[in-house]
C-alpha positions as CSV (number, residue, x, y, z in Angstrom):
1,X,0.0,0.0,0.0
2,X,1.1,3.5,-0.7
3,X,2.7,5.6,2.1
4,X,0.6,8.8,2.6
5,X,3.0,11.8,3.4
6,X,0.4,13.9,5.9
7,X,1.5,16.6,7.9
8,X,0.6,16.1,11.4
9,X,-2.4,18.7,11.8
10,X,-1.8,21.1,15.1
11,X,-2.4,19.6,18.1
12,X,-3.7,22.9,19.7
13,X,-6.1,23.2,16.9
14,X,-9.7,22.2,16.8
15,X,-11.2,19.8,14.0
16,X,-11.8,21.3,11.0
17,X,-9.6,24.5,11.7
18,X,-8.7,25.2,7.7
19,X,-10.2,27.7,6.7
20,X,-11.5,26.1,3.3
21,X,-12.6,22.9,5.2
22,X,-10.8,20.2,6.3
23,X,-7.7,18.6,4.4
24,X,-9.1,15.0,3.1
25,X,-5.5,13.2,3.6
26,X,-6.1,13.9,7.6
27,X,-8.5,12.2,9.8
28,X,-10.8,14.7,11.5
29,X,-13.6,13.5,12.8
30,X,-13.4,11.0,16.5
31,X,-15.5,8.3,16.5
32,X,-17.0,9.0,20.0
33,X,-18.6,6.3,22.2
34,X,-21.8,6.0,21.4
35,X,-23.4,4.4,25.2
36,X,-25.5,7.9,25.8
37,X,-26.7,7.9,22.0
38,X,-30.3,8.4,21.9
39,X,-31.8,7.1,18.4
40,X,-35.0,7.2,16.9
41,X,-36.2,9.8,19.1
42,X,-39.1,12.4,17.8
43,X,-37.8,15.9,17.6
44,X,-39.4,18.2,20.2
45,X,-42.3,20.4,18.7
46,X,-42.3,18.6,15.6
47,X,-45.6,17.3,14.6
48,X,-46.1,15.4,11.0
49,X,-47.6,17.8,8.3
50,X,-50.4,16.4,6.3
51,X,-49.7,16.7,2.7
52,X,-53.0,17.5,-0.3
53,X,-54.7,14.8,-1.2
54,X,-54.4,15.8,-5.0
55,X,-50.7,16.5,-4.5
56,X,-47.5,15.2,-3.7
57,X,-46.8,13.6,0.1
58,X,-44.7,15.3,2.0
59,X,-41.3,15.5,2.0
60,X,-38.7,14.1,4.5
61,X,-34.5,14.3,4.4
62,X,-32.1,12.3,6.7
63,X,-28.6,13.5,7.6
64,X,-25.8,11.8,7.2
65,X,-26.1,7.9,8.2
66,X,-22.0,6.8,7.8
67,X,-22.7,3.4,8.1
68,X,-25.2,3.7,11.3
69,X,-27.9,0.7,9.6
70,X,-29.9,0.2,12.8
71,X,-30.1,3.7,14.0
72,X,-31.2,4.4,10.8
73,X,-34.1,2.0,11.0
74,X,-35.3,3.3,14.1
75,X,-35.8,6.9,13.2
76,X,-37.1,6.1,9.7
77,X,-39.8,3.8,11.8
78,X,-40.1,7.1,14.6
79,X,-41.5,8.7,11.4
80,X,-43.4,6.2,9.6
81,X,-41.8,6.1,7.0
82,X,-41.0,1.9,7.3
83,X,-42.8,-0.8,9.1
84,X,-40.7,-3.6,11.7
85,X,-39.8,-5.3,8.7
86,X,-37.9,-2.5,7.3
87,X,-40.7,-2.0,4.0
88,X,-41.9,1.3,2.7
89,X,-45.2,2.0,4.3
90,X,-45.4,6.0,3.5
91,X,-47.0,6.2,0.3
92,X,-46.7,8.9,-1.5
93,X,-44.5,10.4,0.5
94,X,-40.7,11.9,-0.9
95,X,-37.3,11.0,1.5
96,X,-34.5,12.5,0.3
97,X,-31.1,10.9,1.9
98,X,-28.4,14.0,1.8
99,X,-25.3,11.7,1.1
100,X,-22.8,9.8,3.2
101,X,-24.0,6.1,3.7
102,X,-21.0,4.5,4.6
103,X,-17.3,4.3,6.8
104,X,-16.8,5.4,10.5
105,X,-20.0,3.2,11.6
106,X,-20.0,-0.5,11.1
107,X,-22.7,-1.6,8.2
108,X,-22.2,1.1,5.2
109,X,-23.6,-1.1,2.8
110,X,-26.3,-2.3,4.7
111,X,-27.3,1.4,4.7
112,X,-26.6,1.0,1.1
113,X,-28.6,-2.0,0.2
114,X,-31.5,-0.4,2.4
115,X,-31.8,2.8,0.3
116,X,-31.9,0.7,-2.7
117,X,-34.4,-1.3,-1.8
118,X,-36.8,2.2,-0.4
119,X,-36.5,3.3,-3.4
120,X,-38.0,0.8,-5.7
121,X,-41.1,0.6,-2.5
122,X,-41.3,4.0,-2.6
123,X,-42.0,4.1,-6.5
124,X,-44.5,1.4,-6.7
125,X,-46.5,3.3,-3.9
126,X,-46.3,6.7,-5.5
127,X,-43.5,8.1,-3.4
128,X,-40.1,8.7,-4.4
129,X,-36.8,7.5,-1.9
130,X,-33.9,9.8,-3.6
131,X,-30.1,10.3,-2.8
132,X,-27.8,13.0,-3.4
133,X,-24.1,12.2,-3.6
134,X,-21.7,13.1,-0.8
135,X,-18.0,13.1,-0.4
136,X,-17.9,9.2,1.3
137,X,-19.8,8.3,-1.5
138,X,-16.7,9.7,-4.3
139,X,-14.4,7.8,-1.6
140,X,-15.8,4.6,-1.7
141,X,-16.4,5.1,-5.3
142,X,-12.6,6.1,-5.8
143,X,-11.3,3.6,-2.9
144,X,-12.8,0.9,-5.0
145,X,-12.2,1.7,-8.5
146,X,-8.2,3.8,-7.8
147,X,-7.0,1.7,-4.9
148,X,-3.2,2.9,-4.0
149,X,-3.1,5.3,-7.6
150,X,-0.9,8.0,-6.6
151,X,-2.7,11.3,-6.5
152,X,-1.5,14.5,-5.8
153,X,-2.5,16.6,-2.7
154,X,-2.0,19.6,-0.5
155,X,-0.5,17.4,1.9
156,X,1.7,15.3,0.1
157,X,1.2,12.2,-2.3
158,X,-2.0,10.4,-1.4
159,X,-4.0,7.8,-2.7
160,X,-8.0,7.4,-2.2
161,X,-8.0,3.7,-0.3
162,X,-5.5,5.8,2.3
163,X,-7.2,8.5,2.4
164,X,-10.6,6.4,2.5
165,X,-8.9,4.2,5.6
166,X,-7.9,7.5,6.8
167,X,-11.7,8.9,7.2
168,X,-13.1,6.0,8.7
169,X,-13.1,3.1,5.7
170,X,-14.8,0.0,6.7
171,X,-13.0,-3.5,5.5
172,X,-16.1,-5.3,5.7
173,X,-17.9,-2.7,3.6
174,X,-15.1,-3.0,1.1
175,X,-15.7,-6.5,1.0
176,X,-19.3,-6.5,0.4
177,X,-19.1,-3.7,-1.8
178,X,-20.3,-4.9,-5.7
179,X,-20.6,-3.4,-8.8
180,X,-24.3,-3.0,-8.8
181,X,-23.5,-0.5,-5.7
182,X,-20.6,1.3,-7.0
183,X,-23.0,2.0,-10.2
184,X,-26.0,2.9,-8.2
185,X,-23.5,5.4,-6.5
186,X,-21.9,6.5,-9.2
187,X,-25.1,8.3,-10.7
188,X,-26.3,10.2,-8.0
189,X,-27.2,13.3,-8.3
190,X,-25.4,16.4,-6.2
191,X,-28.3,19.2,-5.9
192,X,-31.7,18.9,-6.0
193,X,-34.9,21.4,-5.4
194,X,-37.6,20.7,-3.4
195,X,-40.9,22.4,-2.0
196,X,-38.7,25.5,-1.9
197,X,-35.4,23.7,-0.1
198,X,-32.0,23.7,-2.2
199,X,-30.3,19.8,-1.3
200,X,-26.8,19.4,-0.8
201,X,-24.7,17.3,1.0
202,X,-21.6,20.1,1.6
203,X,-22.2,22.7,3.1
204,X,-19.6,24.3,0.4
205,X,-20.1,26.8,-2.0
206,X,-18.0,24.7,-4.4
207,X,-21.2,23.3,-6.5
208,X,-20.5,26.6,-8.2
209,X,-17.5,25.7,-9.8
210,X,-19.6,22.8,-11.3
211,X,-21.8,24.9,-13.5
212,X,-24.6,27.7,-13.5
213,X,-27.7,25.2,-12.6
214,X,-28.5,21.8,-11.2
215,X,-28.6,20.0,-14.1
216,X,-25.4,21.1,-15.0
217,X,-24.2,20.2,-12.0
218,X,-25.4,17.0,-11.5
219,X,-24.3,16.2,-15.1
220,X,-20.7,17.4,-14.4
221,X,-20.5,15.0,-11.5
222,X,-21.6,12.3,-13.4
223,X,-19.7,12.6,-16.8
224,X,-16.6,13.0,-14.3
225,X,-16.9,9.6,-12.7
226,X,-17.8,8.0,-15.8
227,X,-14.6,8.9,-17.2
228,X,-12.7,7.6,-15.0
229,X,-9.8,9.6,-14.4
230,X,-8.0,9.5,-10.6
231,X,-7.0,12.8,-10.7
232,X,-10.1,14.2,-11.8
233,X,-12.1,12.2,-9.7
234,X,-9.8,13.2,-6.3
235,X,-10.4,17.2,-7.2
236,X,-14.0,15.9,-7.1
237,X,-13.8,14.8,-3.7
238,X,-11.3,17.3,-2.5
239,X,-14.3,20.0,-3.6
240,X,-16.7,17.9,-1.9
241,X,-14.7,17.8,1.2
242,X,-15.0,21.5,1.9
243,X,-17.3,22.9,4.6
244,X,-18.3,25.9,7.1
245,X,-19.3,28.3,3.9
246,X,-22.6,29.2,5.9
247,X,-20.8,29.3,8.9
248,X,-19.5,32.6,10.5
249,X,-19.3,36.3,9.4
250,X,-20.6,36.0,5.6
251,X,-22.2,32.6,5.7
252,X,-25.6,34.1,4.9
253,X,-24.3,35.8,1.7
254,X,-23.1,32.4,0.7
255,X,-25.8,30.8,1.4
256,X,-27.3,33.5,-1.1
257,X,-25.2,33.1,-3.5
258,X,-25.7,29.4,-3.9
259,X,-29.7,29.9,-3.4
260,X,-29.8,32.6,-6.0
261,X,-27.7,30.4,-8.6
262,X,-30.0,27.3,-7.9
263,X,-32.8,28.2,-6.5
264,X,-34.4,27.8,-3.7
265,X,-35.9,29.4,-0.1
266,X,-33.4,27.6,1.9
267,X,-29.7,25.8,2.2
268,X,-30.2,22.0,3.7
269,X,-27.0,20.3,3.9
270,X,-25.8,17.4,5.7
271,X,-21.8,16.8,6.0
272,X,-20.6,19.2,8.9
273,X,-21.9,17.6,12.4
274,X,-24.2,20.1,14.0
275,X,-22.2,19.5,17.5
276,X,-19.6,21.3,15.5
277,X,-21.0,24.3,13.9
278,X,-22.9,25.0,17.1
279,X,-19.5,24.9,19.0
280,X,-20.5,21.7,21.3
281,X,-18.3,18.7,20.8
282,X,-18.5,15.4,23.3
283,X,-14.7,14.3,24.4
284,X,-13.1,10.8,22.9
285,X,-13.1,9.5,26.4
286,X,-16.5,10.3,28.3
287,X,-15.1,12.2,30.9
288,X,-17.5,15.2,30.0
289,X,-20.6,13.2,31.0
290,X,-22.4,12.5,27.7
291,X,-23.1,12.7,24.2
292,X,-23.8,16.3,22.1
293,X,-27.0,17.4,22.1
294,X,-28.9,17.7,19.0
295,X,-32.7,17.9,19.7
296,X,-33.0,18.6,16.0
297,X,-32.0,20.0,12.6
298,X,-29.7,23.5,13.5
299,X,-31.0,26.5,11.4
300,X,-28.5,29.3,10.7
301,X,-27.2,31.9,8.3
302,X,-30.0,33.9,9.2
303,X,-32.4,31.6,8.0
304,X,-31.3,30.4,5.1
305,X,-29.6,27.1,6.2
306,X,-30.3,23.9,7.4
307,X,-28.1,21.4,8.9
308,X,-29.0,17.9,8.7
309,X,-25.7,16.0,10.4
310,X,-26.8,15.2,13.7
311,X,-24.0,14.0,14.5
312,X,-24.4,10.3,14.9
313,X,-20.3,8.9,14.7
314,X,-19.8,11.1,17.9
315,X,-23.0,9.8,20.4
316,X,-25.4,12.5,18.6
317,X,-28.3,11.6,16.5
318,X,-29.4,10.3,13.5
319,X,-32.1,13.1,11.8
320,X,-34.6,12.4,9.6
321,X,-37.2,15.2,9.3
322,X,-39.8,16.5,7.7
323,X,-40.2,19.6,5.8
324,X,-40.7,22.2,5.7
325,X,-39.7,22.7,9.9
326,X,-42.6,23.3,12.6
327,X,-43.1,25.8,14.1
């Protein structure tokens, strides 16, 4: 396997400290215990939405899963969106998933074959189950098809199945991973509108550099896998890595600026944990008596974005939610 040349990040630095977002050759995100997790657990003040009769059902996203299969379940089944068996029993209703299925939890393709499987349900009852790609999916995707193909990056020569090891790669998803997956990945879309909600997975203004509307974005992505190139397809992910763009002094003119290229009321992203971009992060070891608190998806930006990660790799929770918000 190819030696990664990383530079050790800052020890006196917090996660994520770049500026642009965080370097994809350097781990960054701590698995944290996950004992005080609580899963599947309604969000406070939210009550279900009943859609028109003569119209499409309502629509519901989920945050980022990373390989979580059974907390997954649960909160799909908190929203009735699947039965105890795990089948579709929502009708007509839409689920978008905002990307990031697999590595740091243990079942990625479970996730995997689970959203699959939603999706044809979802169809045949008049719904839709839909999935946007995020930057563990271009991973996997490259982890799989590149292996230990040198690529070059900001922190030295890399290679996606280090770098995918790196963020939290699962062996045994690697091993179960087949073709039909990888190709199922490989044409998801990036953006998509909905009710009024512009759906990304980063929370990046990079989708710009992609083209001047969804569908050329989405086609971009796709014509750039298909090709097949490692060195395209790592400046892919490296752009997909990015994050914090809504964050901070001028996050709401970013989020702007993405809205007015796309369209759209609102930013919902997944990608960047909410225990981070509200400044509350749970320790490695326990010793500050819990889990993050996420009662729900974190609105910012004055207004304009919503963050889906609930932060389920570090004891937070898994978020699937229906839109538009309550209250």
């Amino acid at each position: 396997m190819l030696t990664m040349q990383v530079t050790p990040a800052d020890a006196a630095a917090p996660p994520y400290a770049a500026e642009d977002g965080y370097t994809p050759t350097e781990r960054n995100l701590p698995v944290i215990g996950r004992a005080a997790a609580a899963a599947g657990v309604p969000h406070p003040g939210q009550e279900p939405q009943a859609a028109p009769s003569d119209g499409p059902g309502p629509l519901y996203v989920v945050g980022d899963v990373h390989g979580y299969l059974d907390e997954l379940r649960a909160a799909l089944r908190t929203e009735g969106l699947i039965d105890e068996q795990d089948r579709w029993v929502a009708g007509t209703a839409r689920l978008w998933f905002l990307g990031d299925f697999t590595d740091r939890g243990p079942d990625g393709v479970g996730v995997i074959d689970l959203v699959m499987r939603l999706s044809a349900e979802a169809a045949a009852a008049g719904g839709y189950c839909k999935a946007l790609m995020g930057n563990h999916e271009l991973l996997l995707i490259g982890a799989k098809r590149f292996g230990d193909t040198p690529v070059a990056s900001a922190a030295g020569t890399a290679s996606f199945h280090a770098a995918w090891l790196l963020n939290g790669g699962q062996r045994t998803d690697m091993e179960r991973l087949q073709d039909h997956h990888v190709q199922w990945m490989s044409r998801l879309d990036a953006i998509a509108e909905e009710d009024g909600h512009l759906l990304v997975h980063s929370d990046t203004t990079e989708y710009l550099d992609f083209g001047d509307s969804i569908e050329a974005v989405n086609d971009r992505v796709t014509e750039t896998l298909h090709r097949g190139d490692a060195a395209e397809c790592w400046e892919l992910f490296r752009k997909f890595t990015k994050r914090f763009a809504f964050r901070d002094q001028g996050g709401s003119e970013a989020a702007r600026r993405l809205l007015g290229a796309y369209g759209g009321g609102r930013v919902v992203h997944g990608h960047s944990p909410i225990p981070y971009l509200t400044g509350q992060v749970g320790s490695e070891d326990g010793e500050d008596g819990g889990a993050p608190v996420v009662e729900g998806p974190h609105v910012y930006a004055d207004g304009l974005a919503i963050a889906m990660d609930g932060g389920v790799t570090m004891a937070g929770r898994m978020l699937v939610t229906q839109l538009p918000l309550a209250g």
